[in-house]
C-alpha positions in Angstrom: -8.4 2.2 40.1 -9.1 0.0 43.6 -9.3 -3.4 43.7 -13.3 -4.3 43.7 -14.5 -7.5 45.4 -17.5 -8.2 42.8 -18.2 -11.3 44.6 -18.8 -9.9 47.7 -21.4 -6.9 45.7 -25.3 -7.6 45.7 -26.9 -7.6 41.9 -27.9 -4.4 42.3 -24.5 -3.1 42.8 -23.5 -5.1 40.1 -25.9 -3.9 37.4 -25.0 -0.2 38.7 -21.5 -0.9 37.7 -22.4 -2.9 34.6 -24.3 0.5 33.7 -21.3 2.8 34.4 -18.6 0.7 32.5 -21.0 0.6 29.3 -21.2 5.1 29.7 -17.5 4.9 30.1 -16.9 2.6 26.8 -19.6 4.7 24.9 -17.6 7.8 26.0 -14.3 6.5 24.7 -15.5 5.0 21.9 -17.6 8.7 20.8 -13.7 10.3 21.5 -12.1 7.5 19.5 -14.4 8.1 16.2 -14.2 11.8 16.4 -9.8 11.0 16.3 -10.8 8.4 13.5 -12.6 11.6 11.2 -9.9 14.2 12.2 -7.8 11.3 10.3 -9.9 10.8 7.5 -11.1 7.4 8.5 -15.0 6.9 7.7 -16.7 4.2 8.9 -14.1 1.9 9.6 -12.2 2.2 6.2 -9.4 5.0 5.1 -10.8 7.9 2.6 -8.7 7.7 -0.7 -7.4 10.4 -1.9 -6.0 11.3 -5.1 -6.3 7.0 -5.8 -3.3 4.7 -6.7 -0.8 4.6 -9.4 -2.2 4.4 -12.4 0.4 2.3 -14.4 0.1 0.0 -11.3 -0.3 -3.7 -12.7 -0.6 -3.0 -16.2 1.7 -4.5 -18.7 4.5 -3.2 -20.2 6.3 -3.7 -23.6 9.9 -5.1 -22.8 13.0 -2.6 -23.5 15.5 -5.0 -23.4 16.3 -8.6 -24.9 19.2 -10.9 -25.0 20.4 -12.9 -27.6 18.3 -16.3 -26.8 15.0 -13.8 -27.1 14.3 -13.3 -23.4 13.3 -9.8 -22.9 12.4 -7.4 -19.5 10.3 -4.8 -19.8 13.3 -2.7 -17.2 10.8 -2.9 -13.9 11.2 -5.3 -11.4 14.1 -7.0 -10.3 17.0 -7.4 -13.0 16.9 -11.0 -14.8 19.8 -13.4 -14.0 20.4 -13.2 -17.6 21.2 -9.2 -18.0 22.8 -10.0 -14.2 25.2 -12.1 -15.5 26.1 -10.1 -18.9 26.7 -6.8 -17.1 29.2 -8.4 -14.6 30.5 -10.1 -18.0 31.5 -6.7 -19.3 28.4 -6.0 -21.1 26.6 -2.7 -20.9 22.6 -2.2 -20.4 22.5 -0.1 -23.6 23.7 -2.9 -25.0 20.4 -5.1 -25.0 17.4 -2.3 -25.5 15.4 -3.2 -28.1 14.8 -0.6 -31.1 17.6 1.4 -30.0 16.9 4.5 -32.6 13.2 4.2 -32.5 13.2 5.2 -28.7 15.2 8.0 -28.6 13.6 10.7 -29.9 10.0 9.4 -29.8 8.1 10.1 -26.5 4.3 9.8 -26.4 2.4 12.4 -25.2 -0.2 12.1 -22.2 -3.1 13.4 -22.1 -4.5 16.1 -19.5 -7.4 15.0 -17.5 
């Protein structure tokens, strides 16, 4: 695009230019919202679809506990107690709670 001298331009020529620029930005911003709905994009925020996880910040009973009673419920980043007893020798099996009450049990979920 040429360099234009606008301070050397009369107001009319000015407000002619003023009006083409504001055509041009209405153009591209007309092009730019038809991308946005090809994307899914309504209005400035995303369409959801199909949500978030649904176990996503709820709480979880613990499966494993050491000795002292500290317990992890296995999500997450590994305590520096279960850490330092697996480089110890210890296994993970070793610190699940209710060992035989978990294995053959397995709840059911329901279909929507």
């Amino acid at each position: 695009m040429p360099k234009v001298n606008l301070f050397g331009m009369s107001v009319e020529a000015l407000m002619d230019l003023r009006q083409r620029v504001d055509e041009m930005l209405l153009e591209h911003r007309a092009e730019l919202e038809k991308q946005l709905e090809r994307m899914g994009v309504v209005g400035g925020a995303r369409v959801v679809r199909g949500g978030g996880s649904l176990l996503k910040g709820r709480k979880v009973p613990p499966k494993y506990r050491n000795p002292s009673g500290e317990t992890w419920a296995g999500r997450g980043v590994r305590p520096r107690w279960l850490v330092a007893a697996i480089k110890g020798g210890k296994k993970l099996d070793d610190f699940l709670i209710d060992k035989s009450a978990r294995k053959g049990r397995r709840k059911r979920r329901s279909k929507r």
